[in-house]
N, C-alpha and C positions, 0 to 999 in steps of 0.2 A: 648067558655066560658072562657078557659084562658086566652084569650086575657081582656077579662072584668073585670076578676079576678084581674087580673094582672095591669090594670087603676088602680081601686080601690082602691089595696095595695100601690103601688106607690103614689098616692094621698092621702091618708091617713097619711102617711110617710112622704109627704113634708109638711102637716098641721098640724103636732107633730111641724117639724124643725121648721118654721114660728113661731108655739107659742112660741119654745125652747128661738128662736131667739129674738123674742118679749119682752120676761118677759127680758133677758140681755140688750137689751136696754130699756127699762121700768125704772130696777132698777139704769141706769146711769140717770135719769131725775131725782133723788132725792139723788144722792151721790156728798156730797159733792167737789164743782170746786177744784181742784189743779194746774192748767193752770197757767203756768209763765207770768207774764202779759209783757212781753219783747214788746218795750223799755219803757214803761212807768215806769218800775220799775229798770233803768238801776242805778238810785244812790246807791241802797242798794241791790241789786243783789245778790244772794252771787257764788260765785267762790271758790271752792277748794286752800287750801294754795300751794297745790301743784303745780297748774296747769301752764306751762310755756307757756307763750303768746311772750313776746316779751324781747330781752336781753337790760340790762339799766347798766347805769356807777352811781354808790352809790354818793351821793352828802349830804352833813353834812347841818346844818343849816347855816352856814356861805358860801356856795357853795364851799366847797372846797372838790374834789376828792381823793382818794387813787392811781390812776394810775401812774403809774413811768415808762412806756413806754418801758416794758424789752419785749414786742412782744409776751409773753409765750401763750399769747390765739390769736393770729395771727399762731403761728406754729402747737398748737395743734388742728384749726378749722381745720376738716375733708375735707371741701368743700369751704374753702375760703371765708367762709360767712364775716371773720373778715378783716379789713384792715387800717392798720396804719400809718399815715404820723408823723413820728417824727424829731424833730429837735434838733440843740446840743446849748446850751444855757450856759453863761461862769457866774459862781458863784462870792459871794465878796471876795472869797480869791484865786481868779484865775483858780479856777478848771475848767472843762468843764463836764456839765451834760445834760442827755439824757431827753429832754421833750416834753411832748403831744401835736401837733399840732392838727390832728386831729382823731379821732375815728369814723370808719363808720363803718355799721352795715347793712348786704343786710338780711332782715327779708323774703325775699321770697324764699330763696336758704338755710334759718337754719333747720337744720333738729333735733335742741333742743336735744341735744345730752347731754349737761352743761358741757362739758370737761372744755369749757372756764374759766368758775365759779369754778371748783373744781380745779382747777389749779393755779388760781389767787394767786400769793405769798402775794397779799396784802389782798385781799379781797376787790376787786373795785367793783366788777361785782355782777348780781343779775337777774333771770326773775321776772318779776314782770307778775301779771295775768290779767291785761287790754286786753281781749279778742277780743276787738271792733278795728282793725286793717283792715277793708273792705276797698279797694282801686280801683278805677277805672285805674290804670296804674302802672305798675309793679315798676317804677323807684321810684317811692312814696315810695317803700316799704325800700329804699333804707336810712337807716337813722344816723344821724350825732350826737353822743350819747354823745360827751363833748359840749352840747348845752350853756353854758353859759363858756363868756369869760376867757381864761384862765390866769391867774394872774401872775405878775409879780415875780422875785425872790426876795426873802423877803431881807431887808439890813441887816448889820449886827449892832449888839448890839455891845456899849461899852467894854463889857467883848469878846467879840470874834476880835475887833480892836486891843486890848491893847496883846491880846494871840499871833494873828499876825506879830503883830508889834517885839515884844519881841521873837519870833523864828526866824526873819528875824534878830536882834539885835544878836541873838545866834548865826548863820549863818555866819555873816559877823567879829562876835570876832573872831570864829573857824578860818575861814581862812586868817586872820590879824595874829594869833597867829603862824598858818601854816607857811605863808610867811617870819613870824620876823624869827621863828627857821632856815628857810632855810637860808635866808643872814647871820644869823650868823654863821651857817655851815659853810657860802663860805668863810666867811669875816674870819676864824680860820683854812680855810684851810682844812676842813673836806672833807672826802671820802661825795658822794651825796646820801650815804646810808643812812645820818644823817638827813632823810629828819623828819619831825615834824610827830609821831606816833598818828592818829587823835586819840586813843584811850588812848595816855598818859595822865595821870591826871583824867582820870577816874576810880571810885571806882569800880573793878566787885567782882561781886556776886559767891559764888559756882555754881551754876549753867550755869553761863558765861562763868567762866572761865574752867570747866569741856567739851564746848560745842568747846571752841576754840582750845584741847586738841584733843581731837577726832577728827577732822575737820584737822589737821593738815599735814597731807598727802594728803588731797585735795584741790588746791589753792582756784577753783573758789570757792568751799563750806563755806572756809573758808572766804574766802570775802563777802562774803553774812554775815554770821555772825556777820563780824565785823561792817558791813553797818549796820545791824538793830541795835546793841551795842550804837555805834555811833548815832543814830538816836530816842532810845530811849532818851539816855543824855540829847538829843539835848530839845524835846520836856518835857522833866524834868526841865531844865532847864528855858525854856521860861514857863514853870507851876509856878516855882519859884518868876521869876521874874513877871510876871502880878498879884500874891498876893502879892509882897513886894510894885509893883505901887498902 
């Protein structure tokens, strides 16, 4: 009789669950769809502002980047995800400067960390949330983020020729003027101590002259000093003259 008993309850039991089970999905036949219709609705998707998919180089409307090629998201990627070929490129007034060759980007080995991003002294970098990155072969994943060509170094303007021009014109008085004092040292007989003081005939300031005070029990210190002195004048001077041109 227990045994019977025992059917029954059991049975009973499982055609409560069944109906329980029943009416839940019953009432999914009349509740409103929520279902992503993915990809048909891949244009307006929406995605979290937050969400980091893949790292990109910020690009202006004119395609010009912020990158300056100082490596700082190359040293602080964790895992080498970042990697930079730069090259040294000579400016219009002779300088030498450090620029973007190229920026790769291994998206299969980032582990979105954004060190990159928070680090950027300029503010090149960014994830952007383009989530749809599925690739059939890893090296795909592998990507080359200064994608448009990188531009030449701009020339220079009139007013930065004329600046040039007139600190080399400084340059070349200064040690014309150098040169005259010393022959006439020679030519009077003078000790070669009477060498041309590059900072005579310059007006200094309390501050200067307080700086070359101090400084005076220390040669190299003190030459340093004089060098920037000096060197101020110089680019004062060629300021001068590019507004009297």
């Amino acid at each position: 009789m227990g045994s019977v008993k025992d059917y029954f309850t059991n049975l009973g039991s499982g055609i409560a669950s069944l109906i329980k089970g029943m009416s839940v999905t019953g009432k999914e036949f009349v509740t409103p769809k929520i279902t992503e219709e993915y990809p048909d609705n891949r244009d307006n998707h929406p995605v979290a502002d937050r969400f980091r998919a893949v790292l990109t180089l910020k690009y202006d409307d004119q395609g010009n980047h912020k990158c300056i090629a100082c490596g700082t998201c190359e040293r602080v990627c964790p895992n080498g995800t970042i990697s930079l070929d730069i090259k040294q490129v000579e400016t219009w007034d002779g300088k030498k400067k450090k620029k973007l060759d190229k920026y790769m980007y291994d998206l299969g080995s980032c582990t979105f960390c954004q060190l990159c991003v928070t680090n950027c002294p300029t503010d090149a970098l960014e994830f952007s949330n383009d989530f749809e990155q599925a690739v059939f072969t890893r090296d795909k994943l592998v990507k080359k983020l200064n994608y448009l060509p990188e531009k030449e170094e701009p020339k220079p303007t009139p007013e930065q020729i004329a600046k040039m021009q007139a600190e080399k014109e400084a340059k070349i008085a200064a040690a014309k003027a150098a040169a005259e004092a010393k022959k006439a040292a020679a030519a009077s007989g003078a000790a070669p101590a009477a060498e041309a003081d590059p900072l005579a005939g310059i007006e200094l300031n309390d501050a200067q002259k307080k700086a070359l005070a101090a400084a005076a029990s220390d040669p190299e210190k003190l030459d340093k000093i004089r060098a920037a002195i000096l060197k101020a004048a110089q680019l004062k001077a060629a300021k001068n003259g590019a507004s009297n041109s």
